[in-house]
Backbone bond lengths (Angstrom), bond angles and torsions (degrees), N, CA, C in turn:
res aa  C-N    CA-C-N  psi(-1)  N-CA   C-N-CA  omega(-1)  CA-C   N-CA-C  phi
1 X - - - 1.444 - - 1.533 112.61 -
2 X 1.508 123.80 -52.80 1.083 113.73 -176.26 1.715 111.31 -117.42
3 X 1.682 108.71 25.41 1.448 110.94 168.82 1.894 121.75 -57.98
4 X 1.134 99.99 -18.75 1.524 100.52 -172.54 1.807 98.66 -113.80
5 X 0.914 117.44 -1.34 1.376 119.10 175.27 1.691 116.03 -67.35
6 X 1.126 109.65 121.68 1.680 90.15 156.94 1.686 145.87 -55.87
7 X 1.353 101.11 134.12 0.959 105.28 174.44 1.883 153.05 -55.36
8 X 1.056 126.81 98.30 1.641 105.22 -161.14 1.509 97.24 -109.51
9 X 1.492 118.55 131.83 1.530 117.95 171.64 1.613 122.95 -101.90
10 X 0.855 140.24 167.32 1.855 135.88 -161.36 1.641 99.22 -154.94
11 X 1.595 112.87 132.29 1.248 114.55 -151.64 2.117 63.60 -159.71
12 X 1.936 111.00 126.52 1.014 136.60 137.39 1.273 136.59 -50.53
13 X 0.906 141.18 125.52 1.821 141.58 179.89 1.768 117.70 -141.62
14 X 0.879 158.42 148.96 1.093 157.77 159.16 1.702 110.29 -78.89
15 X 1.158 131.53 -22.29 1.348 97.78 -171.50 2.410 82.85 -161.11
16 X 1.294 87.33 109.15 1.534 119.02 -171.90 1.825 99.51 -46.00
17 X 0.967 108.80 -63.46 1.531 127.45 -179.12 1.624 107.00 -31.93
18 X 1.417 100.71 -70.11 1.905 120.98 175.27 1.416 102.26 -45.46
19 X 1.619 125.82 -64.61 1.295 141.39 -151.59 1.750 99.79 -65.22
20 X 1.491 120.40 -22.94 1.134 136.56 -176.30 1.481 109.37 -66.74
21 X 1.485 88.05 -57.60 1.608 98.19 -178.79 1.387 119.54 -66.05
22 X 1.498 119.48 -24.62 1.877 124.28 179.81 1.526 87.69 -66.55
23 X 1.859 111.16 -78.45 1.251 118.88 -166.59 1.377 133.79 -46.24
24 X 1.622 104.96 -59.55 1.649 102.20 168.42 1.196 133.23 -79.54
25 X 1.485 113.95 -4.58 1.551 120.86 172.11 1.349 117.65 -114.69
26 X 1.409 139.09 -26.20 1.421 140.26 -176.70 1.512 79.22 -87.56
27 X 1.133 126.60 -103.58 1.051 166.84 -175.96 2.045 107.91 -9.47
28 X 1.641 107.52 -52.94 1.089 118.44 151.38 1.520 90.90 98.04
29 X 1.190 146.06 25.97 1.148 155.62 178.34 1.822 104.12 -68.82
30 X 1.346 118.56 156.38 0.715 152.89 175.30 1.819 124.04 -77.33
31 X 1.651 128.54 80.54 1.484 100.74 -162.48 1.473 105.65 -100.42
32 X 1.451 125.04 129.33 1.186 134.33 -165.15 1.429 109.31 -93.41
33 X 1.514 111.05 -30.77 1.722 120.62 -175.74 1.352 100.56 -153.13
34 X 1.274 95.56 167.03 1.886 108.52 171.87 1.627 105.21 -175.79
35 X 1.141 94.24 130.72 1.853 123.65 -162.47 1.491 101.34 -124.11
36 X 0.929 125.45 179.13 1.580 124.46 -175.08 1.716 113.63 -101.49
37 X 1.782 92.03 -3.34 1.761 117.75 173.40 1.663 96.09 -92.85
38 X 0.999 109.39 -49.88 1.797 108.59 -160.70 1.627 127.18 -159.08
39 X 1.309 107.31 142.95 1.326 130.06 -166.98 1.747 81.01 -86.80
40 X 1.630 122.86 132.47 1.369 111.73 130.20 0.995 119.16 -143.80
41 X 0.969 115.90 164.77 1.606 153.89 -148.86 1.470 131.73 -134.34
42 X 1.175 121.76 129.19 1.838 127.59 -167.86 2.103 89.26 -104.86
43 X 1.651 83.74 127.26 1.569 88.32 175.36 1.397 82.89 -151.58
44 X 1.583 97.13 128.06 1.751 120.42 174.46 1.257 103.95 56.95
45 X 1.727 141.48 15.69 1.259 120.33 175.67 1.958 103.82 105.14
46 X 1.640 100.42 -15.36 1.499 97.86 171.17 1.802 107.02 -102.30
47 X 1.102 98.43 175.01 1.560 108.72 172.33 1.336 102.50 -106.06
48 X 1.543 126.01 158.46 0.995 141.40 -151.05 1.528 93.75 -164.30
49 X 1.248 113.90 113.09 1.783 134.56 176.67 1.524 112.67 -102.70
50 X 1.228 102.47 100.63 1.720 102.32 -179.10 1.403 93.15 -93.85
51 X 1.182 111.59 115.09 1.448 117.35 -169.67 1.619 108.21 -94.77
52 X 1.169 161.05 115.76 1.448 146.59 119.99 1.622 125.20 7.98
53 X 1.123 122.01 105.45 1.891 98.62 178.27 1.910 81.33 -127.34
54 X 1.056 92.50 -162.63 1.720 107.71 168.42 1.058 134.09 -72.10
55 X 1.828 101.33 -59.87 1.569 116.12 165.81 1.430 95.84 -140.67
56 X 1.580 117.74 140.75 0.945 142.17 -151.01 1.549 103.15 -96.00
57 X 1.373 136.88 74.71 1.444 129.07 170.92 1.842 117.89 -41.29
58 X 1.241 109.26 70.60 1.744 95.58 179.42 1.756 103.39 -63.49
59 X 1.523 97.21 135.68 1.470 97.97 179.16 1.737 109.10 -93.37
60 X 1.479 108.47 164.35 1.852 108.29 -171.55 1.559 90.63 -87.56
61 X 1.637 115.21 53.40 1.707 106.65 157.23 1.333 110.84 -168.55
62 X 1.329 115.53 169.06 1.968 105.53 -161.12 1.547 90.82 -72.32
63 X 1.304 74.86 155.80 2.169 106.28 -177.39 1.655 93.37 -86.89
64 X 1.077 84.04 -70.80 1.809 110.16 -179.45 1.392 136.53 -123.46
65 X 1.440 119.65 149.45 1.489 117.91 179.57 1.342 112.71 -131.41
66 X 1.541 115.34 178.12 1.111 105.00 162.19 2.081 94.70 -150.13
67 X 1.305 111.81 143.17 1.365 133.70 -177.49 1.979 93.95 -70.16
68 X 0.807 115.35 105.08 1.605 120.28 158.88 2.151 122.30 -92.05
69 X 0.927 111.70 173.75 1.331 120.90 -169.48 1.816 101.40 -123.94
70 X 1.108 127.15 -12.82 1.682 139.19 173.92 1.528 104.15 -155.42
71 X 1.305 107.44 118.76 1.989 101.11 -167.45 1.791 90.93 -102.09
72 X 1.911 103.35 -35.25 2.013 82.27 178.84 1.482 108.70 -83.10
73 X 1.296 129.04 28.17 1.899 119.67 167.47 1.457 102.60 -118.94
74 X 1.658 100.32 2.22 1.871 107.67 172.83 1.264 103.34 -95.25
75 X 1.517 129.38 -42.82 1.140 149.97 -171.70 1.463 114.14 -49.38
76 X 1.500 99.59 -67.36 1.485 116.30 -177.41 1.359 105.87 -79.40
77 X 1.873 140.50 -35.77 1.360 105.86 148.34 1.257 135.47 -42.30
78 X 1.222 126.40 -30.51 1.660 131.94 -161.67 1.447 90.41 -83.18
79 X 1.493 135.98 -58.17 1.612 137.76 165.85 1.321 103.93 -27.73
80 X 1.339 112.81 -73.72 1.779 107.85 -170.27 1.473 119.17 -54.89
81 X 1.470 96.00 -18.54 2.100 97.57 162.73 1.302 123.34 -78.26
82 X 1.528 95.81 -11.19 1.454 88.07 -171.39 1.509 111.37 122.18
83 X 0.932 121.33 -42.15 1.721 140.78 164.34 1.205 95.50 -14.56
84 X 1.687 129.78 128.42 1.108 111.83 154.53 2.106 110.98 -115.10
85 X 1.137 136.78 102.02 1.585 113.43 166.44 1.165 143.20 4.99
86 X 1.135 105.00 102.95 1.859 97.78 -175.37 1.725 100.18 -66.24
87 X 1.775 119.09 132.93 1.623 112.54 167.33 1.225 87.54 -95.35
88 X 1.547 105.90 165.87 1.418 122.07 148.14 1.302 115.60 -153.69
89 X 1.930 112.66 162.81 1.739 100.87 -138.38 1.968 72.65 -101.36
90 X 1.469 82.90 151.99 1.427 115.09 171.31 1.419 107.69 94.65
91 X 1.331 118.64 -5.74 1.574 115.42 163.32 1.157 136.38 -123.65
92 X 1.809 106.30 110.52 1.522 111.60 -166.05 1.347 141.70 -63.92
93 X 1.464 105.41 96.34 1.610 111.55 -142.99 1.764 87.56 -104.16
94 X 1.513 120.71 177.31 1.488 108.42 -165.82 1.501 90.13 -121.46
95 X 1.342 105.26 -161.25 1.604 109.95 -146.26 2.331 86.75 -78.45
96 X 1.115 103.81 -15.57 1.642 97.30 151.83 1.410 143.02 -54.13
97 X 1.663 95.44 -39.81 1.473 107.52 -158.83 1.338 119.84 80.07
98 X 1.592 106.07 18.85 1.715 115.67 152.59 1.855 110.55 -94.00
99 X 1.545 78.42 142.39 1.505 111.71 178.32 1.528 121.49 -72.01
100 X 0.779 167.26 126.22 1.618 146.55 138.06 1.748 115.80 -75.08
101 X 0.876 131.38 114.11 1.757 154.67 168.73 1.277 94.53 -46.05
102 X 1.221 114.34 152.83 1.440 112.88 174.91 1.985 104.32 -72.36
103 X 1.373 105.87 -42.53 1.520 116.89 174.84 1.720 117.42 -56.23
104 X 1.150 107.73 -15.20 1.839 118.94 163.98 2.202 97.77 114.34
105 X 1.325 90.54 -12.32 2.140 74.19 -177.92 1.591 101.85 -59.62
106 X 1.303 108.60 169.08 1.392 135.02 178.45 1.325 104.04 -96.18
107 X 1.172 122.08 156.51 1.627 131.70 169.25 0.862 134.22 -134.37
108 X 1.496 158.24 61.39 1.178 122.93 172.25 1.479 130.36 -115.44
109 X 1.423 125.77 149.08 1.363 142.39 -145.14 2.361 86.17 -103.19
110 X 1.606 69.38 144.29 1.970 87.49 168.21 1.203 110.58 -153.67
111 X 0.953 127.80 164.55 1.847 122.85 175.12 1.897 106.49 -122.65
112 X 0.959 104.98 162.07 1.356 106.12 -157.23 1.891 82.25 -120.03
113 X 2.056 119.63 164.53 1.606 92.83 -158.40 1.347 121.33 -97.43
114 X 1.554 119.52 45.44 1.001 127.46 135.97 1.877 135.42 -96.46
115 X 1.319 87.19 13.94 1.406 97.44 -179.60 1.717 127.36 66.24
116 X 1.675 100.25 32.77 1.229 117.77 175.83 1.819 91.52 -91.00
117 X 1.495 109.76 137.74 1.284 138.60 166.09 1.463 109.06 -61.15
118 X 1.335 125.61 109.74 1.483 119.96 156.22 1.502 123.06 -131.68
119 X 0.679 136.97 144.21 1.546 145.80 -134.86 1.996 102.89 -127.81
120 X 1.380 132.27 142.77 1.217 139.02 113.36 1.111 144.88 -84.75
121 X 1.067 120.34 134.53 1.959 121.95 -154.41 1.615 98.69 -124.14
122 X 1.337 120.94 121.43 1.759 122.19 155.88 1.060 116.18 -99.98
123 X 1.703 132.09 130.93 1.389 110.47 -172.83 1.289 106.52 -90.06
124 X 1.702 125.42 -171.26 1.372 120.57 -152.88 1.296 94.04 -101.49
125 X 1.187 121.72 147.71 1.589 144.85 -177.10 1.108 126.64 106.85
């Protein structure tokens, strides 16, 4: 039913203004609208709803990702913004803070500054 439908994604923030500055300026996003509810944004052809709530429940898993084609020339742009890698203990991430999958993708996790989880993914080969 809704395989051919477009996609829309929704990502919480507390304060629209800030979320502007991660998304449309680190991040390099695209802002299509802005309401006093929400920033959005075209990423890869999807929409992306930075929504406003009150308090921002960041959950302990990525919100969002995005599939890259070079994850350490994504990496080290996102560093030179300021970006720092999320570590976490028990997973051997490299002097990046990329992952390897057991299946061969790349990983690495960042939080955006409400402490929503978002992820870059390279696939293997």
């Amino acid at each position: 039913m809704l395989g051919d439908q477009e996609l829309v994604a929704f990502v919480g923030v507390s304060d629209l203004a800030r979320a502007h500055r991660f998304y449309g300026g680190v991040l390099g996003l695209h802002r299509v609208d802005s309401s006093e509810y929400a920033n959005v944004y075209m990423a890869g052809g999807a929409q992306l709803r930075v929504t406003r709530v009150p308090k921002p429940a960041a959950p302990p898993y990525t919100v969002l990702g995005w599939r890259v084609d070079d994850i350490a020339a994504a990496v080290r742009e996102l560093t030179t913004a300021g970006v720092r890698p999320n570590r976490y203990q028990g997973m051997d991430q490299d002097e990046l803070g990329v992952w390897k999958a057991p299946a061969g993708s790349l990983v690495v996790w960042f939080s955006d500054p409400d402490g929503n989880t978002l992820s870059l993914q390279q696939p293997p080969g």
